[in-house]
mmJSON file of the N, C-alpha and C atoms, coordinates in Angstrom:
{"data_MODEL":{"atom_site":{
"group_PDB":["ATOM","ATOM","ATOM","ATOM","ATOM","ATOM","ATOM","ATOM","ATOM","ATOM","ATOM","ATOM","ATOM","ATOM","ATOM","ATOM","ATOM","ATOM","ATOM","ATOM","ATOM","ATOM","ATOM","ATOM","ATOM","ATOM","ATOM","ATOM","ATOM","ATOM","ATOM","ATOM","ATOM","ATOM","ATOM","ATOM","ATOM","ATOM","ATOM","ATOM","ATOM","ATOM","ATOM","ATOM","ATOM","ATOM","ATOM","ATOM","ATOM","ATOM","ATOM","ATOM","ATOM","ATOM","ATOM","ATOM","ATOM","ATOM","ATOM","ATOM","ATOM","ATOM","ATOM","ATOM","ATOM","ATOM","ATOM","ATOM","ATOM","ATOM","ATOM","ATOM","ATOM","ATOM","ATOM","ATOM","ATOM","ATOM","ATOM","ATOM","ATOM","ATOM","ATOM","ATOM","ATOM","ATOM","ATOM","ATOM","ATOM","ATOM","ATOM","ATOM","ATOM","ATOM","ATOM","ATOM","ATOM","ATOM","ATOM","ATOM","ATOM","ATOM","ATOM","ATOM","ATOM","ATOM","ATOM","ATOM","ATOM","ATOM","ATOM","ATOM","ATOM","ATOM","ATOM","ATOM","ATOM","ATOM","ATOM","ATOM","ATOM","ATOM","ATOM","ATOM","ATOM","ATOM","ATOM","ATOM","ATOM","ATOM","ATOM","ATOM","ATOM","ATOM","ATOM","ATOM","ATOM","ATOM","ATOM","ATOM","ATOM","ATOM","ATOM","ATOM","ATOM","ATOM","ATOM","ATOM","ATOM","ATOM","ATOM","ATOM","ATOM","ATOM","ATOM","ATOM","ATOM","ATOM","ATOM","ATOM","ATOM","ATOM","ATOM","ATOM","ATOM","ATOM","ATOM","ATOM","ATOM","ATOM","ATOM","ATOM","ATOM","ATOM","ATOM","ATOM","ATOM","ATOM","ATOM","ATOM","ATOM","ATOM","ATOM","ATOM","ATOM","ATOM","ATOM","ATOM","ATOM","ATOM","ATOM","ATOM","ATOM","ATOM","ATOM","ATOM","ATOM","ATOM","ATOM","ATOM","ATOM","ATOM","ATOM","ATOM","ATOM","ATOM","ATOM","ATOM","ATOM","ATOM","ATOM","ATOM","ATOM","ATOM","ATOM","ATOM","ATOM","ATOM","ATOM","ATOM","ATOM","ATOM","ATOM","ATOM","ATOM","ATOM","ATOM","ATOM","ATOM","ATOM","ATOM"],
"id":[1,2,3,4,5,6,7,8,9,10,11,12,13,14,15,16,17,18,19,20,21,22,23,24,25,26,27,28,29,30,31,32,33,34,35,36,37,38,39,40,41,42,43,44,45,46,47,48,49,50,51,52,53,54,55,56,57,58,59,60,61,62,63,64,65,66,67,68,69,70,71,72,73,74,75,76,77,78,79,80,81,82,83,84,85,86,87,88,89,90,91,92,93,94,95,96,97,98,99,100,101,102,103,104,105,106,107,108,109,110,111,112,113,114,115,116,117,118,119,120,121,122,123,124,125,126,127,128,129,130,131,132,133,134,135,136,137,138,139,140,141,142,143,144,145,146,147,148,149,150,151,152,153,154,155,156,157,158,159,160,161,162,163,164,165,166,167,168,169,170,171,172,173,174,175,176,177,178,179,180,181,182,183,184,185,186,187,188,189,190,191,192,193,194,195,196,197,198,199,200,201,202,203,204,205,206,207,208,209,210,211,212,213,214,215,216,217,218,219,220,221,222,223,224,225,226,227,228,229,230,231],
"type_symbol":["N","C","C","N","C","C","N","C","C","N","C","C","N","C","C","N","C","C","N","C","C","N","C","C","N","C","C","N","C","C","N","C","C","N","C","C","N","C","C","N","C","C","N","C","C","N","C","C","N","C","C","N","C","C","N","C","C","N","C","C","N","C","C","N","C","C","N","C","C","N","C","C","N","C","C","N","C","C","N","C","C","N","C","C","N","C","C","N","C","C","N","C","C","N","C","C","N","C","C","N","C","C","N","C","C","N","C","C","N","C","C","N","C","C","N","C","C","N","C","C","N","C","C","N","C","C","N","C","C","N","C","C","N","C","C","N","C","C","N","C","C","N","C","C","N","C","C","N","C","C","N","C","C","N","C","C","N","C","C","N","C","C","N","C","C","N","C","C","N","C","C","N","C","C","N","C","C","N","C","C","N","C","C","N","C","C","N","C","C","N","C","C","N","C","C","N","C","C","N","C","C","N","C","C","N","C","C","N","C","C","N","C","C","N","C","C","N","C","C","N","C","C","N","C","C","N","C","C","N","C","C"],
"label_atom_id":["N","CA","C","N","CA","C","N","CA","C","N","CA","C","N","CA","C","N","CA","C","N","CA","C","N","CA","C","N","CA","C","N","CA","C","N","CA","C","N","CA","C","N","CA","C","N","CA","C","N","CA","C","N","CA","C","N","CA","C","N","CA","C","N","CA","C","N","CA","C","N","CA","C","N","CA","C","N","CA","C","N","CA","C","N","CA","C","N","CA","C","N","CA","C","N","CA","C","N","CA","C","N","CA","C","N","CA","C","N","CA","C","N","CA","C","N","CA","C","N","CA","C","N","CA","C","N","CA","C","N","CA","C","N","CA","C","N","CA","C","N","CA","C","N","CA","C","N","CA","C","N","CA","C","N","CA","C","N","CA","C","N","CA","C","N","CA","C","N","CA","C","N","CA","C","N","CA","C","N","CA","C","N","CA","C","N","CA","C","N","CA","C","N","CA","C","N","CA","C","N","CA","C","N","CA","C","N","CA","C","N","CA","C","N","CA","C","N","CA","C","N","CA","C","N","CA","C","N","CA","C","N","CA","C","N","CA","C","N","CA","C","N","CA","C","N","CA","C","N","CA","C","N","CA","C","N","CA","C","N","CA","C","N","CA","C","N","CA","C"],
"label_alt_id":[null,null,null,null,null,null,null,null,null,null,null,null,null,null,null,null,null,null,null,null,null,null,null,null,null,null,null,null,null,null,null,null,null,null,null,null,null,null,null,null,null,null,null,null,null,null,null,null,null,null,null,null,null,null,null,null,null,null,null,null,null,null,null,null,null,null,null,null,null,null,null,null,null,null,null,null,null,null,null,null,null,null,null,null,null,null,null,null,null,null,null,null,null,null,null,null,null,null,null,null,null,null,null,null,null,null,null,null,null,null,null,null,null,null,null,null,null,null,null,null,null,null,null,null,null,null,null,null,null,null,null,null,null,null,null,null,null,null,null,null,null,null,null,null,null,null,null,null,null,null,null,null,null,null,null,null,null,null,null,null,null,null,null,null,null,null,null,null,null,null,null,null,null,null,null,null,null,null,null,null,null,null,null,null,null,null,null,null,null,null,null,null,null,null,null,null,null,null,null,null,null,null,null,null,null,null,null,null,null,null,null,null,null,null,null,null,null,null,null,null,null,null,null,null,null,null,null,null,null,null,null],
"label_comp_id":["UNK","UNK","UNK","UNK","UNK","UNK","UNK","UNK","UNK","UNK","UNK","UNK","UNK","UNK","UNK","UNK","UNK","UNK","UNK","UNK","UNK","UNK","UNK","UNK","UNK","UNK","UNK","UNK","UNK","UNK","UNK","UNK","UNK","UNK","UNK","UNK","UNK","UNK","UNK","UNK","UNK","UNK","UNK","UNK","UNK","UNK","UNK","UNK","UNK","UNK","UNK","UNK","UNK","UNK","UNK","UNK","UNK","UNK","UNK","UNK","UNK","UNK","UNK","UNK","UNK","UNK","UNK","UNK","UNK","UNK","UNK","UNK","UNK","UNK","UNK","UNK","UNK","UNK","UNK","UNK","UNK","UNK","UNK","UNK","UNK","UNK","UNK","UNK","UNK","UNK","UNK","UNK","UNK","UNK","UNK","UNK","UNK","UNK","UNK","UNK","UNK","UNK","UNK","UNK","UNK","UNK","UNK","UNK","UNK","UNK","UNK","UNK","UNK","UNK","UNK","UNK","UNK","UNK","UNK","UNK","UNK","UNK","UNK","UNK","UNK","UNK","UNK","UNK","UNK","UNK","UNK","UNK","UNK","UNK","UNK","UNK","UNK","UNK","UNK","UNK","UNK","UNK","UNK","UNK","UNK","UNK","UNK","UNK","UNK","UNK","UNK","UNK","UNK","UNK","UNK","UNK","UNK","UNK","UNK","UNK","UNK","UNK","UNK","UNK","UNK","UNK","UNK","UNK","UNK","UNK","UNK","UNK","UNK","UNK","UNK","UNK","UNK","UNK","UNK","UNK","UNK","UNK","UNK","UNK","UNK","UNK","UNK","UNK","UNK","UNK","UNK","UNK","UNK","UNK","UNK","UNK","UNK","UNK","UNK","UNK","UNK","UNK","UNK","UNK","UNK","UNK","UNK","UNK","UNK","UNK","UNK","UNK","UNK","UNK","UNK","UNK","UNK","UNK","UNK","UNK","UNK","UNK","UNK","UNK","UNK","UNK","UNK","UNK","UNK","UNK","UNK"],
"label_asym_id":["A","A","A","A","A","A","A","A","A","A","A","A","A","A","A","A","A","A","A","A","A","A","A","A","A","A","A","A","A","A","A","A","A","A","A","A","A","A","A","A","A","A","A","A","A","A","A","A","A","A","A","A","A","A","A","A","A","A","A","A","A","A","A","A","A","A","A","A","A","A","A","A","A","A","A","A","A","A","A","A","A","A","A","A","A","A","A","A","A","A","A","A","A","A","A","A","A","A","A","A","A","A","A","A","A","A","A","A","A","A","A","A","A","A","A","A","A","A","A","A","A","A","A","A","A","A","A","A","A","A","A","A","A","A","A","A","A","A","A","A","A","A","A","A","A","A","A","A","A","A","A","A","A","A","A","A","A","A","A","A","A","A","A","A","A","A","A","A","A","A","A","A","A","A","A","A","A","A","A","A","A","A","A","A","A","A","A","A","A","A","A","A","A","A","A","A","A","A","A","A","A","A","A","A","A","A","A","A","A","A","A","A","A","A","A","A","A","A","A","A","A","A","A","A","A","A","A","A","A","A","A"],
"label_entity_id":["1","1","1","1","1","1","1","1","1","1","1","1","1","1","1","1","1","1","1","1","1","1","1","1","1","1","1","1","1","1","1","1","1","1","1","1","1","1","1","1","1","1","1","1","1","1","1","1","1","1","1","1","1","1","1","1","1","1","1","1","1","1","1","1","1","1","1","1","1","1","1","1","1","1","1","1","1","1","1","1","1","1","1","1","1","1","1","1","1","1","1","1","1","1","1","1","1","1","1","1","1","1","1","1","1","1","1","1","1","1","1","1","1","1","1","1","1","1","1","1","1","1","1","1","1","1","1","1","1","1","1","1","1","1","1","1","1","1","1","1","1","1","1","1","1","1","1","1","1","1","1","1","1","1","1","1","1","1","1","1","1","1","1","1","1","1","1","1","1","1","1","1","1","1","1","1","1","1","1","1","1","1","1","1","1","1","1","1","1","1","1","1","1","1","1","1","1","1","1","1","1","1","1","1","1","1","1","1","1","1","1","1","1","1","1","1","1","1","1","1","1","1","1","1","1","1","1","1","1","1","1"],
"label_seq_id":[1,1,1,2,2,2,3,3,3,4,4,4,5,5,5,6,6,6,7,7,7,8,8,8,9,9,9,10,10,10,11,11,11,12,12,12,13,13,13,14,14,14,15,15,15,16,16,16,17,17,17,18,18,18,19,19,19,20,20,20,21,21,21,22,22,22,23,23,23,24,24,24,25,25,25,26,26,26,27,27,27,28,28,28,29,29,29,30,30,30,31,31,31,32,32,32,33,33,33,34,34,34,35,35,35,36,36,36,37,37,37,38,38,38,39,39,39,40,40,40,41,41,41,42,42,42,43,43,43,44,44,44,45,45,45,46,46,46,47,47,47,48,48,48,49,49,49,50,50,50,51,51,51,52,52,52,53,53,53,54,54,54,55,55,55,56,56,56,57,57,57,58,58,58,59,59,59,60,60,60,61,61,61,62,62,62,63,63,63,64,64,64,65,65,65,66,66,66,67,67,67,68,68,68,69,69,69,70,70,70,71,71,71,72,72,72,73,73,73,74,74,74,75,75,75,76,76,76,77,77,77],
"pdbx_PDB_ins_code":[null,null,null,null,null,null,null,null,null,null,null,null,null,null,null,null,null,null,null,null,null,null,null,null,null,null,null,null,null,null,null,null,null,null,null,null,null,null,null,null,null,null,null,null,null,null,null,null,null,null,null,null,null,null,null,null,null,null,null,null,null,null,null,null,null,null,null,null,null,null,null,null,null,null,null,null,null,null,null,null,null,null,null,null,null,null,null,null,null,null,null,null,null,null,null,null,null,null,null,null,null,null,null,null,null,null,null,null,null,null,null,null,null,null,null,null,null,null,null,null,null,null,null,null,null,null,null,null,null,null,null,null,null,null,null,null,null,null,null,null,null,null,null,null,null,null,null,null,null,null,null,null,null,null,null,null,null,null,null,null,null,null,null,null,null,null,null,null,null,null,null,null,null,null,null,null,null,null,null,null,null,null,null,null,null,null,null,null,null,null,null,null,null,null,null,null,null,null,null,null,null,null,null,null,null,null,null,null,null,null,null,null,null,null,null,null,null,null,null,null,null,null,null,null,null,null,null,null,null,null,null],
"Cartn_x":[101.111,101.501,102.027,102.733,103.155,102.133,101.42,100.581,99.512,99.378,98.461,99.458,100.946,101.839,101.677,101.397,101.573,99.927,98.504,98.002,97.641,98.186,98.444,98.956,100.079,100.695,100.43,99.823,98.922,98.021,96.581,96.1,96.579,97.826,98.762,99.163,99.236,99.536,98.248,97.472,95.9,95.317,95.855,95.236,96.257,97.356,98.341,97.978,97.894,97.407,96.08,95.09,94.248,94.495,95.452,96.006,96.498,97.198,98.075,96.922,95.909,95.115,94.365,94.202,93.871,94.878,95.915,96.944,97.343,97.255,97.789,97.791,96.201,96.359,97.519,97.661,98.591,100.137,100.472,101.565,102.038,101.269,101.334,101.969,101.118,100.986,102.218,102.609,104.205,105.342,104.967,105.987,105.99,105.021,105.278,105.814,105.503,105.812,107.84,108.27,109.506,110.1,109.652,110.173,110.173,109.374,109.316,110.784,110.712,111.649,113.201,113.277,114.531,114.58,113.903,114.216,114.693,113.452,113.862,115.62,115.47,117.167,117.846,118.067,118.811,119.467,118.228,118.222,119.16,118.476,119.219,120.781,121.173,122.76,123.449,122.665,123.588,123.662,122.7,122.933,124.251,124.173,124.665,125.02,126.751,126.499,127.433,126.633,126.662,125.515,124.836,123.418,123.016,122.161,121.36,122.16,123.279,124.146,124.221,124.393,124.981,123.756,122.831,121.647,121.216,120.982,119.921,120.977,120.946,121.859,120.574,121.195,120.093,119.996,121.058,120.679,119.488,119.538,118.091,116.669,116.879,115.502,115.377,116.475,116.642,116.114,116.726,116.325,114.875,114.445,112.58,111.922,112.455,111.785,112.1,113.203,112.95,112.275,112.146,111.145,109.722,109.434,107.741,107.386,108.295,108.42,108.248,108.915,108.755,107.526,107.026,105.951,104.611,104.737,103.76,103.324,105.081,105.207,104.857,105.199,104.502,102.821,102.344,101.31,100.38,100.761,100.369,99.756,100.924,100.757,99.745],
"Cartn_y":[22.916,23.157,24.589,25.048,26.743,27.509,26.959,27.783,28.318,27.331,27.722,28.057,28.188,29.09,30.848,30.952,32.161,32.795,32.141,32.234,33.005,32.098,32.114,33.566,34.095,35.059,36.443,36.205,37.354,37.947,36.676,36.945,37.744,37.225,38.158,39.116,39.635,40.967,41.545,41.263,42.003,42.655,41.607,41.821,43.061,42.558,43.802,45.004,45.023,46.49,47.176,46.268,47.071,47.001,46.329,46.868,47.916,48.484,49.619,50.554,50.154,51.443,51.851,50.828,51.166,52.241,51.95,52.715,53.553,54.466,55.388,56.618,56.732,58.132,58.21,57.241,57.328,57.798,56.644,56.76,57.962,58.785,60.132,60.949,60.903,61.275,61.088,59.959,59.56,59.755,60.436,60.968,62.83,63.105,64.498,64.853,63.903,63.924,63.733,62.823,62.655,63.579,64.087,65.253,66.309,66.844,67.915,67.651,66.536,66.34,66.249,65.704,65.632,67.464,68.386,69.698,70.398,70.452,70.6,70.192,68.892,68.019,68.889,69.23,69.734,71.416,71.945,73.2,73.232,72.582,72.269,71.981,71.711,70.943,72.234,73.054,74.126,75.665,75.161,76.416,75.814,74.478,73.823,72.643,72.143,71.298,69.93,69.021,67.838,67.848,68.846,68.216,67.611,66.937,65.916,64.595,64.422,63.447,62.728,63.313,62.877,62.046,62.408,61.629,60.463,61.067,60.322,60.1,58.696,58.441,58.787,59.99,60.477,59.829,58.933,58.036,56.679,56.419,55.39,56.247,57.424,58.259,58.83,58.833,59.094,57.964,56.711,55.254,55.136,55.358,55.004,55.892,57.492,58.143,58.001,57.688,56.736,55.683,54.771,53.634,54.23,54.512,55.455,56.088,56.883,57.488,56.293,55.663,54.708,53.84,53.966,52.991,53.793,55.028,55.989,56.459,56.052,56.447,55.155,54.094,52.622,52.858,52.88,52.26,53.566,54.449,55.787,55.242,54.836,53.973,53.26],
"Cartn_z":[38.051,39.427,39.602,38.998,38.778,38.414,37.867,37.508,39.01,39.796,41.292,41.923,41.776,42.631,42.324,40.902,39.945,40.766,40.622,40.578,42.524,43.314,44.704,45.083,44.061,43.915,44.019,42.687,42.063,43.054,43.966,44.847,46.038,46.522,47.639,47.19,45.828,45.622,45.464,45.209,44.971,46.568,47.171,48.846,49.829,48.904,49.464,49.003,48.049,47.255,48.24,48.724,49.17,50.669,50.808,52.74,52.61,51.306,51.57,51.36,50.693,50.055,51.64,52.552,53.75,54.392,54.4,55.642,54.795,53.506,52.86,53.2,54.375,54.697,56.065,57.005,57.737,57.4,56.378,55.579,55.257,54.404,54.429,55.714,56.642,58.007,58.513,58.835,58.681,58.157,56.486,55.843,56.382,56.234,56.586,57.753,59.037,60.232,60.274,59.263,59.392,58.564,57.609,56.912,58.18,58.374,59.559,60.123,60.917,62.04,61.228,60.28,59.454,59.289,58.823,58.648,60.096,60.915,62.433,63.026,62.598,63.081,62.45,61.043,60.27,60.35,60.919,61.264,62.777,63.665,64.952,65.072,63.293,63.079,63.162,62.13,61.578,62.615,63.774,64.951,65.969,66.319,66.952,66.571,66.566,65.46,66.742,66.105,66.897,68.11,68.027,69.539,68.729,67.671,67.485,67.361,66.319,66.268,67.716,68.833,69.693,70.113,69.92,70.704,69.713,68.353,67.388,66.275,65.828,64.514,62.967,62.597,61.779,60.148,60.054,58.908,58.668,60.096,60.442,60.019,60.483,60.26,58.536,57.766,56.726,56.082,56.317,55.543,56.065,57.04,57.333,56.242,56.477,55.569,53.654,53.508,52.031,51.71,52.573,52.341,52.737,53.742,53.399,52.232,51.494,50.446,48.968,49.087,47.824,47.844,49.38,49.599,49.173,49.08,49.047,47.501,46.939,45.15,44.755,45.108,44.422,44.322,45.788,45.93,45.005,44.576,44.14,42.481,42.034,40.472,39.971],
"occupancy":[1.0,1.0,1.0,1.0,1.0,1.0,1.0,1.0,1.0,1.0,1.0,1.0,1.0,1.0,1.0,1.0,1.0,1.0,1.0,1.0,1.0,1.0,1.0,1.0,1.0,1.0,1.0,1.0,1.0,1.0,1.0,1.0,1.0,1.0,1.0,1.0,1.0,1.0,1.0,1.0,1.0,1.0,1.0,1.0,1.0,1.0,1.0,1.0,1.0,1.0,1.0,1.0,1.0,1.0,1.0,1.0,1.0,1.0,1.0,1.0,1.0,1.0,1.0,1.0,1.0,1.0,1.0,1.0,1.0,1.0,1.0,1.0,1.0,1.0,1.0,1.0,1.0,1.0,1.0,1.0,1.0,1.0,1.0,1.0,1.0,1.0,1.0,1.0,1.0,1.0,1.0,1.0,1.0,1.0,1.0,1.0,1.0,1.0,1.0,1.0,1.0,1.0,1.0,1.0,1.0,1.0,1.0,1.0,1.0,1.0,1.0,1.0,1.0,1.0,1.0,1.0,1.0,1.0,1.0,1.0,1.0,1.0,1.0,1.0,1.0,1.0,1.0,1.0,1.0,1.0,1.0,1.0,1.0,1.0,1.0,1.0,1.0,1.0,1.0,1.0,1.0,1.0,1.0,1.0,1.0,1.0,1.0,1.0,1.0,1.0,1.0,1.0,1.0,1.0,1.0,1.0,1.0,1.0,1.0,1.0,1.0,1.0,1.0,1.0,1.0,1.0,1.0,1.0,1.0,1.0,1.0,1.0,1.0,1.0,1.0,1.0,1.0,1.0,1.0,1.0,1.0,1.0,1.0,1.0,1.0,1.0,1.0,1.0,1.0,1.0,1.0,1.0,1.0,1.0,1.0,1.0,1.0,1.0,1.0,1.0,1.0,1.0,1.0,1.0,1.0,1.0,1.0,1.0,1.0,1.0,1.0,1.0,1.0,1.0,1.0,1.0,1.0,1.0,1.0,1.0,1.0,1.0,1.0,1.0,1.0,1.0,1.0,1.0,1.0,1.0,1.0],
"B_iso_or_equiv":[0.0,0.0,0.0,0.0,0.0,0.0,0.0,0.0,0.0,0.0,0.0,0.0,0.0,0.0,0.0,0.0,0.0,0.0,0.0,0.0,0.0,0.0,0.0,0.0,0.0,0.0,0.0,0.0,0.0,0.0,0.0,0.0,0.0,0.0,0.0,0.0,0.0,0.0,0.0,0.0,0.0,0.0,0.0,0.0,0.0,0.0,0.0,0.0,0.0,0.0,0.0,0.0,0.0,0.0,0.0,0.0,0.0,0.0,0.0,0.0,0.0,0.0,0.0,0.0,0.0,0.0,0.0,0.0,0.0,0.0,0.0,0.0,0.0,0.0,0.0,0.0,0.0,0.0,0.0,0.0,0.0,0.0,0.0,0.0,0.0,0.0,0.0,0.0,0.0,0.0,0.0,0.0,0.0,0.0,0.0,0.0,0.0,0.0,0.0,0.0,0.0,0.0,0.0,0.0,0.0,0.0,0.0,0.0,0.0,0.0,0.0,0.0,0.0,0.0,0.0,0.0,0.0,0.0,0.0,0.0,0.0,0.0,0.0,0.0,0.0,0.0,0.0,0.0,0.0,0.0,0.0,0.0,0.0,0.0,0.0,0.0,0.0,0.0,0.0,0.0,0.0,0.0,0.0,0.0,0.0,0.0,0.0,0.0,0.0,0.0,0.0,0.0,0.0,0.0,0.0,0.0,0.0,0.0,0.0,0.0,0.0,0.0,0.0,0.0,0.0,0.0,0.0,0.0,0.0,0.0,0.0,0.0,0.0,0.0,0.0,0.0,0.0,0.0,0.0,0.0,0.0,0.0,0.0,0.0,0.0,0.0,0.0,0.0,0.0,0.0,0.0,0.0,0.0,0.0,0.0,0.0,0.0,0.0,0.0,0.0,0.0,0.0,0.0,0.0,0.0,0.0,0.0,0.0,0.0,0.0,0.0,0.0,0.0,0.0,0.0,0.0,0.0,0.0,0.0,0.0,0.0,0.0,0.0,0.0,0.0,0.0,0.0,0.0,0.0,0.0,0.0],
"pdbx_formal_charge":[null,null,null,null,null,null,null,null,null,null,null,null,null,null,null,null,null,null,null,null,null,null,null,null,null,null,null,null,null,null,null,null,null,null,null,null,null,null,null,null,null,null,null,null,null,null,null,null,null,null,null,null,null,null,null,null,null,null,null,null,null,null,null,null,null,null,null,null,null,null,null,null,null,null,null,null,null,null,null,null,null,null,null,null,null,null,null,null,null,null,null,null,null,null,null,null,null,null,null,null,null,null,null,null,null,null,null,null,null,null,null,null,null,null,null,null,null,null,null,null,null,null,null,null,null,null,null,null,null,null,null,null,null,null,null,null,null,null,null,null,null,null,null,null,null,null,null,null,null,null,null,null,null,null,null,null,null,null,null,null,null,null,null,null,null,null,null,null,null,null,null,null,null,null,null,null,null,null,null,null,null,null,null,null,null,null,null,null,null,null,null,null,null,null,null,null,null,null,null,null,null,null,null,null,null,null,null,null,null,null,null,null,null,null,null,null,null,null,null,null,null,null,null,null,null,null,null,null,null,null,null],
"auth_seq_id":[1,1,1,2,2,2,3,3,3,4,4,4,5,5,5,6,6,6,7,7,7,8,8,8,9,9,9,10,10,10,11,11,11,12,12,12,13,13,13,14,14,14,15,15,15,16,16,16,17,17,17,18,18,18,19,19,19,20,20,20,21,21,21,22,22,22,23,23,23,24,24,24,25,25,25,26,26,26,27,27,27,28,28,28,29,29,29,30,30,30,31,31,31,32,32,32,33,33,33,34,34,34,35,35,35,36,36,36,37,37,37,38,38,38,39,39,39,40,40,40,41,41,41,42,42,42,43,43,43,44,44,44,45,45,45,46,46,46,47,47,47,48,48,48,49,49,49,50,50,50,51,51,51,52,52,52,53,53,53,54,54,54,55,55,55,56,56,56,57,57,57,58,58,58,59,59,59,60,60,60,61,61,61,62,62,62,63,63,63,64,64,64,65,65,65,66,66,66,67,67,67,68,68,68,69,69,69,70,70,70,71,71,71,72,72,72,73,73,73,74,74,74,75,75,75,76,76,76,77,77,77],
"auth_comp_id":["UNK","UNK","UNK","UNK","UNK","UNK","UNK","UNK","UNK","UNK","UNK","UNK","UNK","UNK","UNK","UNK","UNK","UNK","UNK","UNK","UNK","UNK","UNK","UNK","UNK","UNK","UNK","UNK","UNK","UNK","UNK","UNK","UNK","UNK","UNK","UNK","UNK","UNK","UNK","UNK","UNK","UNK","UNK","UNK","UNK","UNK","UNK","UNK","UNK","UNK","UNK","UNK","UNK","UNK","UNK","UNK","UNK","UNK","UNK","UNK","UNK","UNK","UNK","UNK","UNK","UNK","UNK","UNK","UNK","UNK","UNK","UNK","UNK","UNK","UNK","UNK","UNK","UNK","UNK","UNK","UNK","UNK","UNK","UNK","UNK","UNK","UNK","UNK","UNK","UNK","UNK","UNK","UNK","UNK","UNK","UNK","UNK","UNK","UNK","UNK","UNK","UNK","UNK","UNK","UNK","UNK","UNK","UNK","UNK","UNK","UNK","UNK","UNK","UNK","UNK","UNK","UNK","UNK","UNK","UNK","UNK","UNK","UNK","UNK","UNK","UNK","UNK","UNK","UNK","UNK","UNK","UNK","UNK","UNK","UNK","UNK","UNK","UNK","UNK","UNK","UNK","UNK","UNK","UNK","UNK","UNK","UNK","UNK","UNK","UNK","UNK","UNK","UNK","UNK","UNK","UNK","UNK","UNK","UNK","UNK","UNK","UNK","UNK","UNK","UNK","UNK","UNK","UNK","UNK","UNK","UNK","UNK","UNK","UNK","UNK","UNK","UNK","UNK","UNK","UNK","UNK","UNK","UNK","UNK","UNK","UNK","UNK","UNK","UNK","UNK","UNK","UNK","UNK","UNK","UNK","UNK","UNK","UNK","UNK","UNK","UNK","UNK","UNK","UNK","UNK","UNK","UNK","UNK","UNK","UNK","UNK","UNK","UNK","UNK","UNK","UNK","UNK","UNK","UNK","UNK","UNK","UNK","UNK","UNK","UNK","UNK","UNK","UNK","UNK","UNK","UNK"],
"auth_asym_id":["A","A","A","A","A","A","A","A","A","A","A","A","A","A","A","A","A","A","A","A","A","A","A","A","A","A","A","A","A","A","A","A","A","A","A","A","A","A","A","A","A","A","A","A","A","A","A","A","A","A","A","A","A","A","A","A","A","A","A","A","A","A","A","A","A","A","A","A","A","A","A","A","A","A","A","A","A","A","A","A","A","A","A","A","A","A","A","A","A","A","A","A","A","A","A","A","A","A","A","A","A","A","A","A","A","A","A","A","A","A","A","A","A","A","A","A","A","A","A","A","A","A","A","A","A","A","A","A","A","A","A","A","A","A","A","A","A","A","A","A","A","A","A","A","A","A","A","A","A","A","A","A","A","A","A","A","A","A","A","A","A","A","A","A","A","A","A","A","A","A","A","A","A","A","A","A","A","A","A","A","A","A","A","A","A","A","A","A","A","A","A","A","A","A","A","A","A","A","A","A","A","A","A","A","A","A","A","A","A","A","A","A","A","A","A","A","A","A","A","A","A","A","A","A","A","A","A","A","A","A","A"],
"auth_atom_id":["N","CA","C","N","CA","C","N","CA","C","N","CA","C","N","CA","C","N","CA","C","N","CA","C","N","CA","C","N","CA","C","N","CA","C","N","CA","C","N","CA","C","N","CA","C","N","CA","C","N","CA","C","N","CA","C","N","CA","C","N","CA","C","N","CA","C","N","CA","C","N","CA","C","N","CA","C","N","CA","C","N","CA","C","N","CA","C","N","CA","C","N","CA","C","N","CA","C","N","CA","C","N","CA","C","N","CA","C","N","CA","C","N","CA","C","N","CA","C","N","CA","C","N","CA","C","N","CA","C","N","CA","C","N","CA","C","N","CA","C","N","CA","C","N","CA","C","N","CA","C","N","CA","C","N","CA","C","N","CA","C","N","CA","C","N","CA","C","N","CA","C","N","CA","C","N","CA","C","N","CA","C","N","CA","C","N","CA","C","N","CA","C","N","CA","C","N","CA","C","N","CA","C","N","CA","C","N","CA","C","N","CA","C","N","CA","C","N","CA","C","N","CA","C","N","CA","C","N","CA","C","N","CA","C","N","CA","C","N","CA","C","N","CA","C","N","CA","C","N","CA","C","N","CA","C","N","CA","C","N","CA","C","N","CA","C","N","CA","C"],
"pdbx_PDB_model_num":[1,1,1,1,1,1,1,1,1,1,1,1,1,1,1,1,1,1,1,1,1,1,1,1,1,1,1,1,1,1,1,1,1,1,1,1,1,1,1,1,1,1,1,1,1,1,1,1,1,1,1,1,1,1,1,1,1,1,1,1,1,1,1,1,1,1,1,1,1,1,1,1,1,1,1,1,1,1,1,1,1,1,1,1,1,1,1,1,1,1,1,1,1,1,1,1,1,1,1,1,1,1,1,1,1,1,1,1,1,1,1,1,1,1,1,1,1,1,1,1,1,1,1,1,1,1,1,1,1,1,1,1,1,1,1,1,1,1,1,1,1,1,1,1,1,1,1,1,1,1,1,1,1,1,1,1,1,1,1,1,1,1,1,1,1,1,1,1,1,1,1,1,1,1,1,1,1,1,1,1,1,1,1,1,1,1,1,1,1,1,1,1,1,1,1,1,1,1,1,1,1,1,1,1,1,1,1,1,1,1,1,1,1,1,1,1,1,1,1,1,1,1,1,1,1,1,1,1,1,1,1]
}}}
């Protein structure tokens, strides 16, 4: 009986692997796009400091762009 759970498994990771291999060039696309804007934000801090804070909580955009990132170094392997 574990054994067609294990087996069930394996399959959902096989199928995942090639969804990501689909959306990888986006992914990308997405990471560079939030890097940009994290440098941009960053630059914008140190002329003027608090205009972005005030609008955008820039740790949400930090945590998206770490998980794109690990999603990009996994699926890379």
């Amino acid at each position: 009986m574990e054994l067609v759970y294990l087996r069930k498994y394996f399959q959902f990771l096989i199928k995942m692997k090639n969804n990501l291999n689909k959306i990888q060039p986006y992914l990308r696309e997405v990471f560079y796009f939030l890097t940009a804007a994290l440098f941009v934000f960053y630059i914008l801090e140190l002329i003027k400091p608090n205009i972005v804070i005030a609008y955008l909580n820039l740790a949400y955009l930090l945590i998206i762009w770490i998980l794109v990132a690990i999603v990009i170094i996994v699926n890379n392997k």
